[in-house]
Structure formats: structure tokens, C-alpha cells
C-alpha positions as CSV (number, residue, x, y, z in Angstrom):
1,X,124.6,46.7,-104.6
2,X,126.5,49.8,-106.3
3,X,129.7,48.6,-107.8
4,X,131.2,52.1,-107.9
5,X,131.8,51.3,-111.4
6,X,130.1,52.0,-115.6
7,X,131.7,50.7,-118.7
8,X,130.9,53.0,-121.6
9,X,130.5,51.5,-125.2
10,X,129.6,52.1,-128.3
11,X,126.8,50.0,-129.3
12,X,124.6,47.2,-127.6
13,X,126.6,44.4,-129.7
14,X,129.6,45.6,-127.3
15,X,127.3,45.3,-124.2
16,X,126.1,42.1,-125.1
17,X,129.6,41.3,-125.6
18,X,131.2,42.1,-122.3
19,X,128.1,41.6,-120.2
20,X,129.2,37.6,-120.6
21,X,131.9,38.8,-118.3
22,X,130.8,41.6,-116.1
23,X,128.4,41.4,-113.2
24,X,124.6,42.7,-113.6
25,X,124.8,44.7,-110.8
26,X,128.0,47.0,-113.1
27,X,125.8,48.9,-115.6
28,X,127.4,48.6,-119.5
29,X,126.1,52.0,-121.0
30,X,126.1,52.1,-125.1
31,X,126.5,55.5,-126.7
32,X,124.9,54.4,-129.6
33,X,127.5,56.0,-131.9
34,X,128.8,59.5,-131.7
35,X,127.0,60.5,-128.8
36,X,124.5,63.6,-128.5
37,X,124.3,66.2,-125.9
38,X,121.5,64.6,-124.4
39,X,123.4,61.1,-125.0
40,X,126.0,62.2,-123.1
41,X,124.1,64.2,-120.6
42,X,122.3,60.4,-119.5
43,X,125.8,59.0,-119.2
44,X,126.2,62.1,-117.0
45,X,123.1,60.7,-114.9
46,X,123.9,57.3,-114.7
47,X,127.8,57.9,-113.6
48,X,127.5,59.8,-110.9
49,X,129.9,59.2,-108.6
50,X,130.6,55.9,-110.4
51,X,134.1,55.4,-112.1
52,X,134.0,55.2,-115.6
53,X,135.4,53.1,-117.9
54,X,135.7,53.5,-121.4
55,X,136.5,50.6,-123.7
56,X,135.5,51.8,-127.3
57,X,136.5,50.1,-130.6
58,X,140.3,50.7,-132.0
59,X,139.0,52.4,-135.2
60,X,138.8,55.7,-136.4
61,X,134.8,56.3,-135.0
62,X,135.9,54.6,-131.4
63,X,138.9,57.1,-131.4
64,X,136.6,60.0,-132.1
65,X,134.1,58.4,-129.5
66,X,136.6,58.5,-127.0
67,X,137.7,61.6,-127.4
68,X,134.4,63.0,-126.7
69,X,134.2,61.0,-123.7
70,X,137.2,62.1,-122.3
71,X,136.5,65.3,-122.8
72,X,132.9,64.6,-120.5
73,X,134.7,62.1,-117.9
74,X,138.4,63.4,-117.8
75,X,138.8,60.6,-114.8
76,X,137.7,57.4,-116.7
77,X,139.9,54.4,-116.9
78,X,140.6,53.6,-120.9
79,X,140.4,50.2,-121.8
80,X,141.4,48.8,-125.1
81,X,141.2,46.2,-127.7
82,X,143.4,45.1,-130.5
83,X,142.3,46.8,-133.9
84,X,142.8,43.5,-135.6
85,X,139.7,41.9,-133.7
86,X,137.2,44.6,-135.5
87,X,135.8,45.8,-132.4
88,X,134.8,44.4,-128.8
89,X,131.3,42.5,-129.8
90,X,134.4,40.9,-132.0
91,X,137.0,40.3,-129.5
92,X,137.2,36.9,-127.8
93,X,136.5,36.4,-124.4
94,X,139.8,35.3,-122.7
95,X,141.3,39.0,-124.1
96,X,138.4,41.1,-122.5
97,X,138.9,39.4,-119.7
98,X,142.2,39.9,-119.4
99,X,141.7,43.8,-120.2
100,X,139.4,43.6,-117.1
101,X,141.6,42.2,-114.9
102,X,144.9,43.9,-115.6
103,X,143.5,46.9,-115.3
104,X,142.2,46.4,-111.6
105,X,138.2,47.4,-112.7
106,X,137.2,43.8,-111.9
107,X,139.5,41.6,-110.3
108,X,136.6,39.1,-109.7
109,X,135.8,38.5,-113.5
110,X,135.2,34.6,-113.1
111,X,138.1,32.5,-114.8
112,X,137.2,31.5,-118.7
């Protein structure tokens, strides 16, 4: 089943992170750092017509991460954490969730 949605990260630590909350079925993409062209021509690929969302670390690489996203998916949705949690794979639970939720990208995350 096609979710109509891809969260774009920066590294598999962040995948592993959020996919504790997020359904299989809603692919969690890593850019594996500053993305390449070709990186960012598979996120291309695997978007589609899926709405992106972008929830990169609140540092200085995850700021220059997103900017290059932004510039590639104008459209996503933005999601954030607090810098003082070091990153998503850092952030607890109960505030991704949250993020999730609030933001309308999955209303059915399941209740920590």
C-alpha cells in the first residue's frame, strides 16, 4: 500500500531512529551526508509523486542538507528537532512523535 508519503534523513542512525514510529509501508530514505547528484537523483526516483518530508539534524551539516533538498523538492514538508538533542537517532521518542503528529504526516503514529 503506497502511503503517498517519504521522510528524507541523513543517515541510517536516523532511519533506524524514526522507523520505531513510522509504518513499513512509508519509506525513510538516508542521504548519507551531503548528498550527490546521483544521491539526489534516487531520492528523485523513489519520491515520485510521494510527498516529501524532510526532517534533518538542527546543526550546521543538517542545515546545509536541507537546503539542498529544498532546493530538489521545493514542496516537502520540513520537520524539526531541538538542536540540544544532537540529532534525530538522539531525539526521544515521545518528541518525534509528536513532530509526526502535529504536523498532520501521520496522524496514526501509535501512542508511546
Amino acid at each position: 500500500m503506497d502511503t503517498g508519503y517519504v521522510i528524507i534523513v541523513e543517515g541510517k542512525n536516523d532511519r533506524r531512529r524514526l522507523r520505531q514510529l513510522v509504518p513499513e509501508d512509508i519509506p525513510i530514505e538516508p542521504t548519507y551526508g551531503v548528498p550527490s547528484a546521483e544521491r539526489l537523483d534516487a531520492l528523485v526516483r523513489i519520491a515520485r509523486d510521494r510527498q516529501v518530508i524532510i526532517f534533518t539534524d538542527a546543526d550546521a551539516s543538517g542545515r546545509r542538507i536541507r537546503r539542498i533538498l529544498r532546493d530538489v523538492f521545493p514542496e516537502a514538508i520540513n520537520l524539526y528537532t531541538k538542536p540540544s538533542y544532537r540529532g534525530v537517532e538522539h531525539t526521544p521518542l515521545e518528541y518525534l512523535a509528536d513532530r509526526l503528529r502535529r504536523s498532520g504526516v501521520l496522524d496514526d503514529v501509535a501512542e508511546l
